[in-house]
FIZA-990438 format. One line per field, with one value per atom (N, C-alpha, C): atom name; z, y, x. Coordinates in nm, 2 decimals. Each point is the difference from the previous one (the first is absolute). Layout:
% FIZA-990438
atom c(CA;...);
w c(Z;...);
v c(Y;...);
u c(X;...);
This chain:
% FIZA-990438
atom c(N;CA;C;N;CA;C;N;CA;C;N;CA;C;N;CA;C;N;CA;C;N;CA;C;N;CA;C;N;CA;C;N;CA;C;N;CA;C;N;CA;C;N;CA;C;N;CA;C;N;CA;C;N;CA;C;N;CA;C;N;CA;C;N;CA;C;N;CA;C;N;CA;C;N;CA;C;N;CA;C;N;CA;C;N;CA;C;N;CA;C;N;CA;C;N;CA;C;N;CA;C;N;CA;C;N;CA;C;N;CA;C;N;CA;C;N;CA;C;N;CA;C;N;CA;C;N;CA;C;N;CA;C;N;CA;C;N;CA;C;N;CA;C;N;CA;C;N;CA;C;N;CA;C;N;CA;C;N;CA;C;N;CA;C;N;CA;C;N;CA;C;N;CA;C;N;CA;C;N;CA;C;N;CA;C;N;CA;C;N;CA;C;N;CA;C;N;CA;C;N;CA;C;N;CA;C;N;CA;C;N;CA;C;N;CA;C;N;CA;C;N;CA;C;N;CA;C;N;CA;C;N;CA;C;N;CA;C;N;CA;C;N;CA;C;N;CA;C;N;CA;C;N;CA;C;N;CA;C;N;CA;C;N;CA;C;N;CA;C;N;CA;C;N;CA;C;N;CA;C;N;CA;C;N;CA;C;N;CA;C;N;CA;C;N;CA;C;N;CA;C;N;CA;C;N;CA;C;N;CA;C;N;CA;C;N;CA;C;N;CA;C;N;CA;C;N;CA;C;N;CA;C;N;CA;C;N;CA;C;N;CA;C;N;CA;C;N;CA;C;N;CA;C;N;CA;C;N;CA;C;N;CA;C;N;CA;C;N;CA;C;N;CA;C;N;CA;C;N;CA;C;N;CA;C;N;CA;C;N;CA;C;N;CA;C;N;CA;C;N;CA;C;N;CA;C;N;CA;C;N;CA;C;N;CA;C;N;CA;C;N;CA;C;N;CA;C;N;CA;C;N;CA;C;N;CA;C;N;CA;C;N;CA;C;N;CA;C;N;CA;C;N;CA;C;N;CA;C;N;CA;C;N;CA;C;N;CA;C;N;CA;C;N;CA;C;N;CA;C;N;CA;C;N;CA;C;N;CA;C;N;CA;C;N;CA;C;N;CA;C;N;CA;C;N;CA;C;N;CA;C;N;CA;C;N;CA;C;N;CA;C;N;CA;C;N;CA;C;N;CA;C;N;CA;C;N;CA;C;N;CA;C;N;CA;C;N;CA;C;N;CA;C;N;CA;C;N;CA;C;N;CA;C;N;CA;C;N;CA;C;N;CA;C;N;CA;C;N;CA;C;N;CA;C;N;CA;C;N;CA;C;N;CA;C;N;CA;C;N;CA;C;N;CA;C;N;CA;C;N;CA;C;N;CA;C;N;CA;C;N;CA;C;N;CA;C;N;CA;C;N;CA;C;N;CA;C;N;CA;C;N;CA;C;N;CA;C;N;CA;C;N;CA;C;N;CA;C;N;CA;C;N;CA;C;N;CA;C;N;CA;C;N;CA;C;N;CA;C;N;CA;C;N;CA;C;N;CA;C;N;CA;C;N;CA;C;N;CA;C;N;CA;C;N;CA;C;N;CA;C;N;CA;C;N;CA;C;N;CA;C;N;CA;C;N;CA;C;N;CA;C;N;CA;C;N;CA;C;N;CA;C;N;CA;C;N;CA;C;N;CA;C;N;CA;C;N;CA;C;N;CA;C;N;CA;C;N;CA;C;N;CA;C;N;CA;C;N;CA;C);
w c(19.98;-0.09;0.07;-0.08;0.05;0.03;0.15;0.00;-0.04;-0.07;-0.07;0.10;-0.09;0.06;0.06;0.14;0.05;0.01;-0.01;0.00;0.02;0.09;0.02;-0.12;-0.10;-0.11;-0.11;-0.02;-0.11;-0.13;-0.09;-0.11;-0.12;-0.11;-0.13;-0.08;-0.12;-0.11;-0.10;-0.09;-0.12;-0.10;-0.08;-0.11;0.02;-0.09;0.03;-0.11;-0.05;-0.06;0.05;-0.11;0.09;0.10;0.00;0.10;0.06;0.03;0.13;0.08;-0.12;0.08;0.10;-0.02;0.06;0.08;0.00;0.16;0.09;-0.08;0.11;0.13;-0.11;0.04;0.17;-0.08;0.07;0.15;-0.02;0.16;0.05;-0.02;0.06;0.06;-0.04;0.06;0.09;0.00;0.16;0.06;-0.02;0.12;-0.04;-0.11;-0.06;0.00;0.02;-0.02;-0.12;-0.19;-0.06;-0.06;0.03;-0.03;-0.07;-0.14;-0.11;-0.14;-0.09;-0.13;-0.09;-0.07;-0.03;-0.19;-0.07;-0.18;-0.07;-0.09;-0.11;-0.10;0.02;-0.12;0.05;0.10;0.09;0.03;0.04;-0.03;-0.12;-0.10;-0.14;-0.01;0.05;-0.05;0.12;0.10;0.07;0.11;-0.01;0.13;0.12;0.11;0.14;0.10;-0.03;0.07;-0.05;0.04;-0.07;0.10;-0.03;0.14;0.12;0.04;0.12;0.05;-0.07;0.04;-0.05;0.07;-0.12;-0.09;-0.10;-0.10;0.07;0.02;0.10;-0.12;-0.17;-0.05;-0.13;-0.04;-0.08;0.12;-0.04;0.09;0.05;-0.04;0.00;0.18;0.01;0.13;0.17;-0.09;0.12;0.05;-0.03;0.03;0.08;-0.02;0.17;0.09;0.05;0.12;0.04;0.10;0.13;-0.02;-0.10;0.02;0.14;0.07;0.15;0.07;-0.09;0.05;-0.09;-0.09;-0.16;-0.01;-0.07;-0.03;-0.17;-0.12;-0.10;-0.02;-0.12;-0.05;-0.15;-0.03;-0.16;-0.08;-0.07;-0.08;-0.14;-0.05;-0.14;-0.03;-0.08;-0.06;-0.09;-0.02;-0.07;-0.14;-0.10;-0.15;0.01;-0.13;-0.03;-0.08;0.08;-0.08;0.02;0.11;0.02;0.17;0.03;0.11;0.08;-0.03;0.06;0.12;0.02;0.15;0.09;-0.10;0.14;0.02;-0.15;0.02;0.13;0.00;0.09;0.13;0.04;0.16;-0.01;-0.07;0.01;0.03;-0.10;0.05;0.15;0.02;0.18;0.07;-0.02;0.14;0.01;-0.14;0.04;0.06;0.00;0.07;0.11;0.09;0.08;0.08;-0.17;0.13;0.00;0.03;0.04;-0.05;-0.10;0.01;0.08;0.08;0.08;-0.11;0.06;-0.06;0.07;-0.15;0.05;-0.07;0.13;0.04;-0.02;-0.11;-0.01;0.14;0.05;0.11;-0.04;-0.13;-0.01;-0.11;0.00;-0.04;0.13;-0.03;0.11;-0.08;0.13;-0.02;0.15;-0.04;0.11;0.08;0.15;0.12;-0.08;-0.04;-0.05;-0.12;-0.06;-0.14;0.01;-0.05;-0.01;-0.10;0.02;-0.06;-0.03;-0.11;0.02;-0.03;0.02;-0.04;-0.11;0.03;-0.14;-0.04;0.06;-0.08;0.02;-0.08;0.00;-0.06;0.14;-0.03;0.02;-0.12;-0.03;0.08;-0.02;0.04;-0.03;0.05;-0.08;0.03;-0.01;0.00;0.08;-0.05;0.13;-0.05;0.10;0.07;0.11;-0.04;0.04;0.04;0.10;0.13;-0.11;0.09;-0.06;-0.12;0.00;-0.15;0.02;-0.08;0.00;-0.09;0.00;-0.06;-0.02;-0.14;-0.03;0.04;0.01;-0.02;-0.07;-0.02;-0.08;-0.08;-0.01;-0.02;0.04;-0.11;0.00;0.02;0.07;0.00;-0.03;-0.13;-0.05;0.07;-0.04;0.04;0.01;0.06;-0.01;-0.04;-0.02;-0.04;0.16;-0.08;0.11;0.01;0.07;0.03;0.10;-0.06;0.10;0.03;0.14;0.10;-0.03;0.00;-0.01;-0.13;-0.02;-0.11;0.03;-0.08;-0.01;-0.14;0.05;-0.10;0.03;-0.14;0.04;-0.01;-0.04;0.03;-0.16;0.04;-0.10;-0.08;0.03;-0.09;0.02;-0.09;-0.05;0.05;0.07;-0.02;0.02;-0.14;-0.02;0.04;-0.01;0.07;-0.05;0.11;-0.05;-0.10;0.03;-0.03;0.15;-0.05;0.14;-0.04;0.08;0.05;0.08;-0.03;0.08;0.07;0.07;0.09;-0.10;0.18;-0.09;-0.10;-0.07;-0.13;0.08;-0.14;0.06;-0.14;0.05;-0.13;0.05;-0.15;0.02;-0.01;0.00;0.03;-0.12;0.02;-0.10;-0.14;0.08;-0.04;-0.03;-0.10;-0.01;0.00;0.06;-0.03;0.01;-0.12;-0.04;0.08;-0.04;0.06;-0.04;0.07;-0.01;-0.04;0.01;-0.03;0.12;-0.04;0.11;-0.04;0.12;-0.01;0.08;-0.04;0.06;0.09;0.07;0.14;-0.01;0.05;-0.01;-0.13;-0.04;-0.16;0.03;-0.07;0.03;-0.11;0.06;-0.13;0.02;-0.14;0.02;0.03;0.00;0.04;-0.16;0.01;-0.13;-0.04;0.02;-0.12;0.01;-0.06;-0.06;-0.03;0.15;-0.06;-0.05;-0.08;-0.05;0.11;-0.08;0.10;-0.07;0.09;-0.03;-0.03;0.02;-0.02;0.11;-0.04;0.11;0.00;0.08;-0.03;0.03;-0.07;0.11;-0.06;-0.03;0.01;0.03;0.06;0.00;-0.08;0.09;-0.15;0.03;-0.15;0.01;0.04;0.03;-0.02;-0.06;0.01;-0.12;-0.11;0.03;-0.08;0.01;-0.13;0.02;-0.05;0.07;0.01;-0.05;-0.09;-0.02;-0.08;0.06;-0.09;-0.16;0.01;-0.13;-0.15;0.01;-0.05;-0.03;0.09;-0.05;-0.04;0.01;-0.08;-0.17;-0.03;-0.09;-0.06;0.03;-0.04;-0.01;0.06;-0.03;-0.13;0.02;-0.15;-0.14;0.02;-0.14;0.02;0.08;-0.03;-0.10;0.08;-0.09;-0.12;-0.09;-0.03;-0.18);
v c(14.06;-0.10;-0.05;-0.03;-0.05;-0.16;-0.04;-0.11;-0.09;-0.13;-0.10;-0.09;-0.04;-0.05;-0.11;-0.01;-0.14;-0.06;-0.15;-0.10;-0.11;-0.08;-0.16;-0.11;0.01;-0.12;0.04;-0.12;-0.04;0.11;-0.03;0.11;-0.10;-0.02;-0.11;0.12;0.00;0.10;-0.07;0.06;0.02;0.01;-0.08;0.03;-0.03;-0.02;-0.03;0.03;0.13;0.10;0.07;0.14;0.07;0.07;0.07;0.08;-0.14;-0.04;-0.10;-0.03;0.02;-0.06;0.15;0.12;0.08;0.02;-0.04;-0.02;-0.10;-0.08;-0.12;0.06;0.05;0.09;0.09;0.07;0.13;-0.11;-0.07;-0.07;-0.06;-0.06;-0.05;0.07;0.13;0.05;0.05;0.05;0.07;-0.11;-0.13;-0.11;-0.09;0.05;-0.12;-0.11;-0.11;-0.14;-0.05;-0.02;0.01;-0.16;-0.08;-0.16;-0.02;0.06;-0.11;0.11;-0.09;0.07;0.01;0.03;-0.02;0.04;-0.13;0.11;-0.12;0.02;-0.09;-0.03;0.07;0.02;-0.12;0.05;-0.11;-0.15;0.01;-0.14;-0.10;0.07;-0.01;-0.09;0.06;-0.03;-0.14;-0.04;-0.14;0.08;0.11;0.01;0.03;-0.06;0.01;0.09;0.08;0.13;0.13;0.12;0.11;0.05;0.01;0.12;-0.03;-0.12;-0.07;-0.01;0.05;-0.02;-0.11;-0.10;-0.14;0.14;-0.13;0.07;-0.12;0.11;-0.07;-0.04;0.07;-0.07;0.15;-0.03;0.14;0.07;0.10;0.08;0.00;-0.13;-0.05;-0.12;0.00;-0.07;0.03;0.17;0.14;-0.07;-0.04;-0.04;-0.09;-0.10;-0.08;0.04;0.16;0.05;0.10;0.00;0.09;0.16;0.11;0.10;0.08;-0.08;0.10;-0.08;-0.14;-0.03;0.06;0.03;0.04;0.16;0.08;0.10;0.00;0.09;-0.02;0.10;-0.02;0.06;0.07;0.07;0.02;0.02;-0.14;0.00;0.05;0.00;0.03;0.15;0.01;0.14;0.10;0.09;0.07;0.06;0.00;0.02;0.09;0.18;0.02;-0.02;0.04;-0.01;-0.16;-0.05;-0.16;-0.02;-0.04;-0.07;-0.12;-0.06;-0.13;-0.04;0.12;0.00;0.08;0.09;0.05;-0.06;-0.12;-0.13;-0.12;-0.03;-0.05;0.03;0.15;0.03;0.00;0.02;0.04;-0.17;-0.09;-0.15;-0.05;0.04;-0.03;0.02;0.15;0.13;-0.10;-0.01;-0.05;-0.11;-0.10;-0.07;-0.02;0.10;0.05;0.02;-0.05;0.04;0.15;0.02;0.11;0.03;0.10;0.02;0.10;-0.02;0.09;0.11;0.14;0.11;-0.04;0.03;-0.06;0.09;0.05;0.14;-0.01;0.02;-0.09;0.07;-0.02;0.05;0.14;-0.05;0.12;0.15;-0.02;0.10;0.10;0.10;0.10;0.08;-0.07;0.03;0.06;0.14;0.08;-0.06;0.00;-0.08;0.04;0.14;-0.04;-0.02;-0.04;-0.05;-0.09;-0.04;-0.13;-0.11;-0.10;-0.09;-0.12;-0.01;-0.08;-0.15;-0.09;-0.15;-0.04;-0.07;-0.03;0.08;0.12;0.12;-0.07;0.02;-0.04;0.15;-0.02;0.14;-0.06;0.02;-0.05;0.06;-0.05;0.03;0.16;0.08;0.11;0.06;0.03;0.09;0.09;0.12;0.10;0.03;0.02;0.04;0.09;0.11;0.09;0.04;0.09;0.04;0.01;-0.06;-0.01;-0.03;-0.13;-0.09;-0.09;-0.03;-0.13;-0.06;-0.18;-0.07;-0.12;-0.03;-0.07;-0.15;-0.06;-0.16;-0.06;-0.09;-0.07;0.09;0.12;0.08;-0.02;0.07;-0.08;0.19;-0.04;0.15;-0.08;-0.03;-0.02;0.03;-0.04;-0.01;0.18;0.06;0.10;0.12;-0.02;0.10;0.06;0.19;0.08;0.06;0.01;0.04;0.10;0.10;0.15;-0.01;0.13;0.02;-0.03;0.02;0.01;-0.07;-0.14;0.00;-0.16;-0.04;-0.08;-0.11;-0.11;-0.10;-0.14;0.02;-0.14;-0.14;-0.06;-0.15;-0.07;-0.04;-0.13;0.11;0.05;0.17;-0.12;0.04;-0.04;0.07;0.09;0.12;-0.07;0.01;-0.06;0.03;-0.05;0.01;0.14;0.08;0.17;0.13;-0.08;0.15;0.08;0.09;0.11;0.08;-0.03;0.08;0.15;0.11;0.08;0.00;0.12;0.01;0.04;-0.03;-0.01;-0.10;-0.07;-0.08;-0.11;0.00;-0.08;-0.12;-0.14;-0.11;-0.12;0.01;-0.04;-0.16;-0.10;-0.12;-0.08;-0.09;-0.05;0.02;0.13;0.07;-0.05;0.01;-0.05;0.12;0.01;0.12;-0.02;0.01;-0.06;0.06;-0.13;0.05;0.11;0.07;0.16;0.09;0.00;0.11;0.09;0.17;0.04;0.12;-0.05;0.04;0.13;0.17;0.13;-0.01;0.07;0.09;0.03;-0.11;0.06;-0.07;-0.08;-0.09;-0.08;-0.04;-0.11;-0.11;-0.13;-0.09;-0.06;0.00;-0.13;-0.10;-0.11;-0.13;-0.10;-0.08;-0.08;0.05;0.11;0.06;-0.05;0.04;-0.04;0.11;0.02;0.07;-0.03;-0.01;-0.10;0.06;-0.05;-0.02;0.13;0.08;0.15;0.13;-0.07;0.15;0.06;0.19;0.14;0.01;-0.06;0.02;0.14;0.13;0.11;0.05;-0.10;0.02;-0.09;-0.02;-0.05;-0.13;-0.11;-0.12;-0.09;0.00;-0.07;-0.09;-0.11;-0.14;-0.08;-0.10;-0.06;0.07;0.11;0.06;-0.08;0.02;-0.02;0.12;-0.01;0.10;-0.08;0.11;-0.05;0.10;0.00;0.09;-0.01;0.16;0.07;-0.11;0.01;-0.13;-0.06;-0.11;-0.11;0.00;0.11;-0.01;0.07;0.07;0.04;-0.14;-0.12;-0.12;-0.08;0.00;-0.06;0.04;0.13;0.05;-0.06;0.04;-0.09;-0.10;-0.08;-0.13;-0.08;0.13;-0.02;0.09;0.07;0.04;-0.05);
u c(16.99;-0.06;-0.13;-0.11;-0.12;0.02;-0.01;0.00;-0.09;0.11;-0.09;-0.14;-0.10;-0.10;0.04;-0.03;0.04;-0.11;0.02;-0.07;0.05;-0.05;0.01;0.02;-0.08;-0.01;0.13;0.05;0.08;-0.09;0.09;-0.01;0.02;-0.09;-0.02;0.10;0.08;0.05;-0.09;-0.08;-0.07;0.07;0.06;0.13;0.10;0.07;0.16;0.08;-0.01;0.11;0.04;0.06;0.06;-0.06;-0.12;-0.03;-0.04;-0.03;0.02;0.15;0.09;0.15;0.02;-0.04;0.01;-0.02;-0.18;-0.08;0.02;0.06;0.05;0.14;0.06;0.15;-0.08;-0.09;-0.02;-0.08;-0.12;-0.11;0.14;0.11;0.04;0.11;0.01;0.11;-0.07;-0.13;-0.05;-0.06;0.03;-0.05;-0.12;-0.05;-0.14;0.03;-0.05;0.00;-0.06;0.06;-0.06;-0.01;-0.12;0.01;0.00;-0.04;0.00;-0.02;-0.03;-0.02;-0.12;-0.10;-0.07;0.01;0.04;-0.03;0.02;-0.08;-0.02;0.08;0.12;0.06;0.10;0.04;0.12;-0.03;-0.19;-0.07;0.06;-0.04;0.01;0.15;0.06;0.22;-0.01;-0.07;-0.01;0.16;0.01;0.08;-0.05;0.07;-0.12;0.04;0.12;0.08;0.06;-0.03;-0.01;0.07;0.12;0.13;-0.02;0.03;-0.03;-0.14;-0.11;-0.16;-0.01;-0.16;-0.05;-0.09;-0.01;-0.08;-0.17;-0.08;-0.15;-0.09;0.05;-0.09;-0.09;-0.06;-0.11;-0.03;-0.11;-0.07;-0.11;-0.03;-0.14;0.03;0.10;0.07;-0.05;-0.04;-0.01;-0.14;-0.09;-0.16;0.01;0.11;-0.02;0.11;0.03;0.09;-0.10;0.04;-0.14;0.08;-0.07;0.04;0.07;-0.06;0.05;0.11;0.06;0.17;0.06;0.00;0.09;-0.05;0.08;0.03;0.06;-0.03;0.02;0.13;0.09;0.06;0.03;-0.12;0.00;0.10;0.05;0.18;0.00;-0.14;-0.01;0.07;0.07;0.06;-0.13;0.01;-0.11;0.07;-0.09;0.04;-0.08;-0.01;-0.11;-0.08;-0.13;-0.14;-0.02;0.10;-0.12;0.00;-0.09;-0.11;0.05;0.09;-0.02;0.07;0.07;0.02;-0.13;-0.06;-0.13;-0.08;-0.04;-0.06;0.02;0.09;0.13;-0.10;0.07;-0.01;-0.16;-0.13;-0.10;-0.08;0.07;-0.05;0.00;0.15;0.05;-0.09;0.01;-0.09;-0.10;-0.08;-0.17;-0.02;0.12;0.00;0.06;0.01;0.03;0.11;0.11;0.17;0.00;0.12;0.02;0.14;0.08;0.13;0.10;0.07;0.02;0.09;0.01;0.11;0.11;0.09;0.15;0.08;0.11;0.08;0.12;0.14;0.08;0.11;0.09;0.05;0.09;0.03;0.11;-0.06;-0.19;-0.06;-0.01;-0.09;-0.03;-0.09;-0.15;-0.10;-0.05;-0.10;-0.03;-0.09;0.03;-0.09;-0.11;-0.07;-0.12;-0.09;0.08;-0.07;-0.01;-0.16;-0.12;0.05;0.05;0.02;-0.14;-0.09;-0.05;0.01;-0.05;-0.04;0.08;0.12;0.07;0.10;0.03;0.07;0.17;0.09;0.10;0.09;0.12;0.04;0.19;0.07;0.11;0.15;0.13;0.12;0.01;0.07;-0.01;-0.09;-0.16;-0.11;0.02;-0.02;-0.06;-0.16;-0.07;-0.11;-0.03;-0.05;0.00;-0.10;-0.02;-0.17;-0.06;-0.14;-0.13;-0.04;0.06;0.00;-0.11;-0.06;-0.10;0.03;0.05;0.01;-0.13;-0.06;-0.09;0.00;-0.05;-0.03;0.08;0.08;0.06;0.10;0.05;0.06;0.15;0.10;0.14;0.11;0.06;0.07;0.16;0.06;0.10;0.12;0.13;0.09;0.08;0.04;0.08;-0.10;-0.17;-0.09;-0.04;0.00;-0.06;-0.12;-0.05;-0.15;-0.04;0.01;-0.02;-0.11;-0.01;-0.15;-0.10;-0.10;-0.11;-0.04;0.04;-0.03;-0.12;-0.04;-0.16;0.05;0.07;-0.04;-0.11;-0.06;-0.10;0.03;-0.10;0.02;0.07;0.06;0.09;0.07;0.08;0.05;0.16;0.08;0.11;0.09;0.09;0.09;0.16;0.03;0.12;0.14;0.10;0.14;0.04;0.03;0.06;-0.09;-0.11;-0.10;-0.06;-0.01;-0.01;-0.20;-0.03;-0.15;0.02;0.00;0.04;-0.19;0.04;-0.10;-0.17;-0.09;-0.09;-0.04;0.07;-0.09;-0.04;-0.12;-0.10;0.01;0.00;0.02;-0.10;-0.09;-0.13;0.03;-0.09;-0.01;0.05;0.12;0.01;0.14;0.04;0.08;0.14;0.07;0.14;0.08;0.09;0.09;0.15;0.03;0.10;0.19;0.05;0.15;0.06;0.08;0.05;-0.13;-0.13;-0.11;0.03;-0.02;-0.05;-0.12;-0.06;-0.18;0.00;-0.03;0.04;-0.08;0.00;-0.06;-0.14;-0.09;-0.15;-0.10;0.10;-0.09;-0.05;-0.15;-0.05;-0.03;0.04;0.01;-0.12;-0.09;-0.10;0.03;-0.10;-0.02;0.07;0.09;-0.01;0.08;0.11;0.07;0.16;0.08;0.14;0.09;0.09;0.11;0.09;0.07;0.13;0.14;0.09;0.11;0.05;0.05;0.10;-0.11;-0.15;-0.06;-0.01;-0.03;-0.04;-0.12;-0.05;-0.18;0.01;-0.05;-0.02;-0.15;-0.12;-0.13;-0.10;-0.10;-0.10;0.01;-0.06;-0.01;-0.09;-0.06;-0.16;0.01;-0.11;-0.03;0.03;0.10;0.10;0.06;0.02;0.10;0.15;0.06;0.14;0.10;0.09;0.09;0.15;0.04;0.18;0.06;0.14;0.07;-0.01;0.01;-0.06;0.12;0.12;0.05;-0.05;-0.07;-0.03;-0.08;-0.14;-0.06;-0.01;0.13;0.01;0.04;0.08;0.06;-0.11;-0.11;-0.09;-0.10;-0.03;-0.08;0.09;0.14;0.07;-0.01;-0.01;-0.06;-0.07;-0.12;-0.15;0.00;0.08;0.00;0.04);
């Protein structure tokens, strides 16, 4: 397993749903120190503790702490076809936190695959030689990810879909739970595999992908 980034500074969580209750689960089981909470939503309800964390307030809180004591935790969950978690980590960065990659202990990831800035890689995962993981990029619960494969930044890959070798998944990308993506496919930037699809071609730039079903249920729909 690729060991996790160490660092000195306490760790802020961004959010407080579920993919946050997870990441909370996961920094503190390998030893993070995680202070506080940061979300508007929880502002909002006037409660001032989120699973033993304080609640520090909005996000707007982050502008008076010195990027280089604090360390971020990106809690937002990802939907497809929206932004507001790559919004999220892209506000931070410029202001110059930093989020560390976070390795959950009972995944297994290869000493050499590149984890970058933000990447969050879950219970369950395998990771396999000469993987590049993107920026802010989520490798889901019990999902596998063969050799040689290239995901980019803020890509989604959901609980129990498998990447065989080779694929390459462009920026932005959602790929849904139970998908599996064949040997050597390359997914654009922006696109949408739904849950239970076989990718076994090439996929544009925000294309969406889903079982042939559903899209037959969909045309009667519209129909």
């Amino acid at each position: 397993m690729s060991p996790v980034v160490e660092i000195e500074r306490s760790l802020i969580m961004l959010g407080g749903g579920g993919h946050a209750k997870v990441l909370l689960a996961l920094a503190t089981s390998v030893g993070h120190v995680v202070a506080g909470v940061c979300d508007p939503r929880l502002v909002s309800t006037g409660v001032r503790e989120w699973r033993g964390l304080p609640i520090l307030g909005e996000d707007e809180v982050l502008t008076s702490m010195n990027p280089d004591s604090h360390g971020l935790i990106n809690g937002l969950g990802q939907m497809p076809g929206q932004d507001a978690r790559q919004r999220l980590y892209e506000r931070w960065r410029s202001e110059g936190f930093s989020f560390p990659a976070l390795v959950h202990p009972f995944s297994w990831v290869a000493k050499d695959v590149k984890l970058a800035d933000g990447a969050q890689v879950m219970a369950g995962a395998v990771i396999q030689p000469d993987c590049d993981i993107g920026a802010n990029s989520t490798v889901n619960t019990g999902a596998n990810v063969d050799h040689d494969t290239r995901i980019g930044a803020h890509v989604h890959i959901a609980p129990a879909a498998v990447l065989c070798g080779h694929v390459t998944i462009g920026d932005g990308t959602f790929v849904g739970p139970g998908a599996t993506v064949g040997q050597g496919i390359r997914v654009g930037k922006g696109a949408v595999l739904a849950a239970g699809v076989a990718c076994v071609r090439n996929v544009a730039d925000a294309e969406v992908i889903m079982p042939a079903q559903i899209r037959r249920a969909l045309k009667q729909l519209k129909e």
